[in-house]
C-alpha positions in Angstrom: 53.4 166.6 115.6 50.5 165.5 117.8 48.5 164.2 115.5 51.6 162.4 114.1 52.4 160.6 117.5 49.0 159.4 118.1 48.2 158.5 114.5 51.4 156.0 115.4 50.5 154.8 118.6 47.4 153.6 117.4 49.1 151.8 114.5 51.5 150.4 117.1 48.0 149.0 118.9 46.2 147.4 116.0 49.7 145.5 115.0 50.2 143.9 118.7 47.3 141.5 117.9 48.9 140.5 114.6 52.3 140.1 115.9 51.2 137.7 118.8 50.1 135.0 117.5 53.0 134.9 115.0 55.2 135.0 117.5 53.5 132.1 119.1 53.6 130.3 116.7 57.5 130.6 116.2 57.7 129.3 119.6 55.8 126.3 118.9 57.2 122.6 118.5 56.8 119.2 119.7 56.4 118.9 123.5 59.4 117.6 125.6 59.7 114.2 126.9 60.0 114.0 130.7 63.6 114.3 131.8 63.3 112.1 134.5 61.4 109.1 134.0 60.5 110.0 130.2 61.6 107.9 127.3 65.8 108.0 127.0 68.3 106.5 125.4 72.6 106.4 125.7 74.8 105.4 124.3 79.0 105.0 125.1 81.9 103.7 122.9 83.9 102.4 126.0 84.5 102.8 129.3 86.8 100.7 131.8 86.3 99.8 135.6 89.9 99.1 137.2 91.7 99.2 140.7 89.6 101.3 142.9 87.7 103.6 140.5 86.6 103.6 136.7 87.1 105.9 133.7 83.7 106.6 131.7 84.1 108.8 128.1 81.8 110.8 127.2 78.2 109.4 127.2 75.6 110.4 124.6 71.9 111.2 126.2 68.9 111.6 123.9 67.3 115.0 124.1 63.9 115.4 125.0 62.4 116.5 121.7 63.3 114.7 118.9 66.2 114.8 117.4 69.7 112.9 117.8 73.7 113.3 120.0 76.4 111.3 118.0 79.9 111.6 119.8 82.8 113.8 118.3 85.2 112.1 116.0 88.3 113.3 117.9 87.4 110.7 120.2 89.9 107.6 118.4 91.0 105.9 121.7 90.9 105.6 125.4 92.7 107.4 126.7 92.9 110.5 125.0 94.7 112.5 127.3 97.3 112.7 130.6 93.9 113.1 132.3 92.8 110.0 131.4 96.2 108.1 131.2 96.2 108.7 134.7 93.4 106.9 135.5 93.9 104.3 133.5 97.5 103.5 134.2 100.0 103.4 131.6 99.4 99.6 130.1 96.2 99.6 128.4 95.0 101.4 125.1 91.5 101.0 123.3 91.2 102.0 120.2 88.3 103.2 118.5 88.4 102.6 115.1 90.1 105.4 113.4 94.0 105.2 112.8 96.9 107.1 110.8 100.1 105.0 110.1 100.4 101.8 112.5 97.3 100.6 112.5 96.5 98.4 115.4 94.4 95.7 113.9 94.8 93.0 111.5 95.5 93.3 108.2 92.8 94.1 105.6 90.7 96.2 108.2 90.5 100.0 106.8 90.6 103.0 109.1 86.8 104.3 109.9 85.3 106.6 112.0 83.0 105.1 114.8 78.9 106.1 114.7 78.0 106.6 118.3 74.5 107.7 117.9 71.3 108.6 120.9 68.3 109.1 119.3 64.5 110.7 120.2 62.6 109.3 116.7 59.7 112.0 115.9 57.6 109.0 117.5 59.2 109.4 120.9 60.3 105.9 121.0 64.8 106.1 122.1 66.9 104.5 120.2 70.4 104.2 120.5 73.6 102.6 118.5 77.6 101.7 119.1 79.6 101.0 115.6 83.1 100.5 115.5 86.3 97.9 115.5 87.8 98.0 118.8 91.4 96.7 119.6 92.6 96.2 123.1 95.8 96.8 123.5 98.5 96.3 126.2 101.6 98.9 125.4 104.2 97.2 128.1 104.8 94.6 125.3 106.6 97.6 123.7 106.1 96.5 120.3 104.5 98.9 117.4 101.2 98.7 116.1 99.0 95.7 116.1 102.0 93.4 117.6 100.3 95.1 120.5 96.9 94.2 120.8 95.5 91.5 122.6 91.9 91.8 121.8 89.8 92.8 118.5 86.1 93.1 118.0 86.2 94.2 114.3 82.9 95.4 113.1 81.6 95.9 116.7 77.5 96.9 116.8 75.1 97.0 119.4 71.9 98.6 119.3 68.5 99.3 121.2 65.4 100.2 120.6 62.4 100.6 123.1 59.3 101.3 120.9 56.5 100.1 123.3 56.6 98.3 126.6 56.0 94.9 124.8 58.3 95.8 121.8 61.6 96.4 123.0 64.8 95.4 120.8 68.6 94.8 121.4 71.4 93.3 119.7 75.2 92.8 120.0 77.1 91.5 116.9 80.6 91.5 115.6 81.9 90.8 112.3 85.1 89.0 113.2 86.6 88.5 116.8 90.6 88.5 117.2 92.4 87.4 120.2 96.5 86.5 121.6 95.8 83.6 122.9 98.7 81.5 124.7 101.0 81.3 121.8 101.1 84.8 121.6 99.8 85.1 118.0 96.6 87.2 117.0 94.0 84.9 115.8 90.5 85.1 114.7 88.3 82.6 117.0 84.9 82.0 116.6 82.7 83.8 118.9 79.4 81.7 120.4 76.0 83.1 119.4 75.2 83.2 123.2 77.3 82.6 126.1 81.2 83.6 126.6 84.3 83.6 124.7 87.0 82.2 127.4 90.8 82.8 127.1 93.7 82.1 129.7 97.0 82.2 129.7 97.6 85.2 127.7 100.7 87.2 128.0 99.1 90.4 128.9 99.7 92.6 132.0 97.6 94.7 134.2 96.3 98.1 133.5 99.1 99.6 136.2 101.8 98.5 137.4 102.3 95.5 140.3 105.5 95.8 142.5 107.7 92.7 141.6 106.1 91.5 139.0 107.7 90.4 135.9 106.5 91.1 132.9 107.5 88.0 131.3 106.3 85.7 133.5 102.4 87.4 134.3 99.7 86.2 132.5 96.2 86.9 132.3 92.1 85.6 131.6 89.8 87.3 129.0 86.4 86.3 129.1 84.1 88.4 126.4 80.5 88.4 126.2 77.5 90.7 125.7 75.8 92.9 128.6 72.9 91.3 129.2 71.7 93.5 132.3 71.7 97.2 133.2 73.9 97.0 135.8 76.7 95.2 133.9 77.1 98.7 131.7 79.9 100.7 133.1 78.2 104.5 133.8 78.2 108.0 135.2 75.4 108.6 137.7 73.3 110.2 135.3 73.1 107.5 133.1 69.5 105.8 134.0 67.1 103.5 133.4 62.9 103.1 133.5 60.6 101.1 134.2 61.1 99.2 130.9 64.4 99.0 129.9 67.0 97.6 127.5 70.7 97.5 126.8 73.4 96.2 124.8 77.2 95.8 124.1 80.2 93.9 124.7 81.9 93.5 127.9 85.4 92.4 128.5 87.1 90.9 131.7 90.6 90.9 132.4 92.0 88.7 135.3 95.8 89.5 135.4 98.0 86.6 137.8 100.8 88.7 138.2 104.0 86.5 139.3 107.6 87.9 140.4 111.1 86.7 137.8 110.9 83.5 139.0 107.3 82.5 138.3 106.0 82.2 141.8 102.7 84.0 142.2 102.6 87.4 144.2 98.7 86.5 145.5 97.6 90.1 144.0 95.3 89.0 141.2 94.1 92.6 139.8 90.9 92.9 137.9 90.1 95.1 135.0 86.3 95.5 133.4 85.9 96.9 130.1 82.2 97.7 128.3 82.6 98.5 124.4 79.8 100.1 122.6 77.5 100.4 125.8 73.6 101.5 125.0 70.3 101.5 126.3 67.2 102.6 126.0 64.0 102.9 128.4 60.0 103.9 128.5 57.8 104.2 131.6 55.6 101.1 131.8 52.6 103.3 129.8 54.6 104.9 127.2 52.7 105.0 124.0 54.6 106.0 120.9 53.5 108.8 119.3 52.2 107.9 115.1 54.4 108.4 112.6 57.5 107.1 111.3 61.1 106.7 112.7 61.0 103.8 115.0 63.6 101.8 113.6 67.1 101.5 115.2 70.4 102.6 114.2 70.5 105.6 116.0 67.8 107.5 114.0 69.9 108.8 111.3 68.1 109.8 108.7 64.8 110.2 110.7 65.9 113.6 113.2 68.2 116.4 113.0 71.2 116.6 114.4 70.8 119.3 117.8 72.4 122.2 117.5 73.9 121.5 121.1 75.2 118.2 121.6 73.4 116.6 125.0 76.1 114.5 126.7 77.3 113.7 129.9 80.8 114.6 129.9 83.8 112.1 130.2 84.7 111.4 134.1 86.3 109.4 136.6 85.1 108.2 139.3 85.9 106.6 142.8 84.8 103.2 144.1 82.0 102.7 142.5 81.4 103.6 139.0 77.8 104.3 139.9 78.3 106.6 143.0 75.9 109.1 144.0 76.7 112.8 142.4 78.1 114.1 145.8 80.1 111.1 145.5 81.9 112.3 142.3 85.7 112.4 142.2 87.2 114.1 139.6 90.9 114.7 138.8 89.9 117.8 136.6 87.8 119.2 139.0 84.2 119.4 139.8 84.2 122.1 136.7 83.7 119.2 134.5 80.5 118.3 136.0 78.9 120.9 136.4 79.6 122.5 133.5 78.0 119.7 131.8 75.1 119.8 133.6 75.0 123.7 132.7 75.6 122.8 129.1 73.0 120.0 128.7 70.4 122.8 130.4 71.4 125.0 127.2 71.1 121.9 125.0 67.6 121.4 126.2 66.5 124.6 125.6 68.0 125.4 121.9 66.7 121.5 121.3 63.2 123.2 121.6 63.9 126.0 119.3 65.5 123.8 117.0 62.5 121.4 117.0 60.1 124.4 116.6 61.8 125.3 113.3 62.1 121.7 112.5 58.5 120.8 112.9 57.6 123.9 110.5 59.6 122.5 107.8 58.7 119.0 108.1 55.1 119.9 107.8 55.4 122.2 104.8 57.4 119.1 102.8 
């Protein structure tokens, strides 16, 4: 029996310095990005500032090796929930795309599910995309499906890329742009290449309700152009930027004149801000993308895997100011919600890297 025991210790011995360096090399992958100041990218389908506090949807981060976060399909409007209603009153809908029976846009556009895509290329360089048709849609009209909606952005894209800090890309296009104007018919309009689309007069209420106004008698001003700066996204607090950064998407104001039965105005102009398809993407001043391919936008599909934990920020709302500090958070569900997502996008990171490991492997051996 002695003999046997010792005869299997010393096999145990001799396999250890076998087993190591497998094991190593299991463990293996492509080094993480910097989660503070590395290259990033996000990206957000839409989000609304309004009253005294704004309410963000889930925003999609890029994670730190490569590889992409492209937001749930259950997400088909803001808002989804009571949650959310509650925040945002009970006027206003956004719809995402997707519909079942009344659909809420013109006829001729087809039901489709939005790509809402945050992207690490195998390059390092972040990427990120928006794609959808978005309808705005003011409910107090009480009328079914698109006799609704005030506001379409069929065929709605924005994109970024930030491969190097003198190569940085970003675009905002739509296919067709719908709007109510004053004669209270949906019509397309042609939308500037640059600049603003300007509406008034349209008979469209505020988000929430106004004591003594009159439906019939408020109007309100759209103005719809494309974010142009950083600051005009609408964001949680963990949303940042770099030292190079760009961004993209269409931003929508709302200047409601609300006026009691008789017409006279009640001097309580409210105003609602609305950012659909927000992205960016930003590099420290000496990135240097890595060689390879995958440094084309669109989100990187087809160029990375999909994580097998989405990295997000989770939905919010928040008080004052959209951009408030983290102790600064108020949320109607409870602080749960935030830091559960900053537990979950710690488990992200770290089956990311496992996931890359394995991923690398592969895409060496093809």
């Amino acid at each position: 029996m002695t003999r046997f025991v010792t005869k299997a210790a010393v096999a145990a011995l001799v396999a250890l310095p076998v087993l190591a360096p497998v094991a190593s090399a299991q463990t293996a992958g492509p080094q993480a990005v910097d989660e503070k100041s590395g290259p990033v990218s996000f990206a957000n389908v839409a989000s609304a500032r309004l009253g005294g506090g704004a309410l963000i949807t889930e925003t999609q981060r890029s994670p730190l090796t490569p590889g992409q976060s492209q937001l749930g399909t259950d997400r088909t409007m803001v808002p989804k929930n009571a949650g959310e209603r509650g925040t945002f009153g009970p006027n206003y809908e956004i719809d995402l795309g997707k519909y079942d029976k009344d659909s809420p846009y013109p006829e001729g556009i087809a039901s489709r599910d939005h790509k809402v895509i945050a992207a690490l290329q195998a390059t390092n360089v972040p990427t990120a995309v928006a794609e959808t048709n978005y309808a705005v849609r003011d409910l107090s009209r009480g009328k079914a499906g698109v006799e609704d909606t005030m506001l379409v952005v069929e065929g709605g894209h924005s994109e970024v890329a930030c491969t190097g800090p003198g190569k940085i890309t970003s675009a905002t296009t739509a296919a067709r742009i719908w709007v109510r104007g004053e004669d209270d018919q949906l019509k397309q309009v042609p939308m500037p290449a640059s600049g603003s689309l300007s509406v008034t007069g349209l008979k469209m209420t505020s988000p929430t309700d106004v004591q003594g106004a009159s439906r019939d008698k408020t109007t309100s001003d759209l103005v719809l152009s494309r974010v142009s700066s950083f600051d005009q996204l609408i964001k949680q607090d963990g949303w940042r930027s770099g030292d190079i950064t760009a961004q993209a998407g269409w931003r929508v104001e709302i200047t409601t004149h609300a006026r009691d039965a008789n017409g006279a105005s009640l001097n309580n102009d409210v105003h609602t801000s609305i950012v659909l398809g927000g992205v960016s993407c930003s590099i420290p001043k000496n990135f240097v993308a890595l060689s390879g391919n995958g440094t084309g936008t669109g989100g990187g599909t087809g160029t990375v895997q999909q994580p097998s934990v989405p990295t997000q920020v989770p939905a919010g709302y928040l008080g004052a100011s959209a951009a408030a500090p983290a102790d600064d958070f108020r949320l109607p569900l409870g602080f749960g919600l935030l830091g559960g997502g900053l537990v979950f996008g710690a488990l992200a990171v770290a089956l990311g890297r496992r996931r890359a490991a394995r991923v690398a492997v592969r895409s060496h051996s093809e």
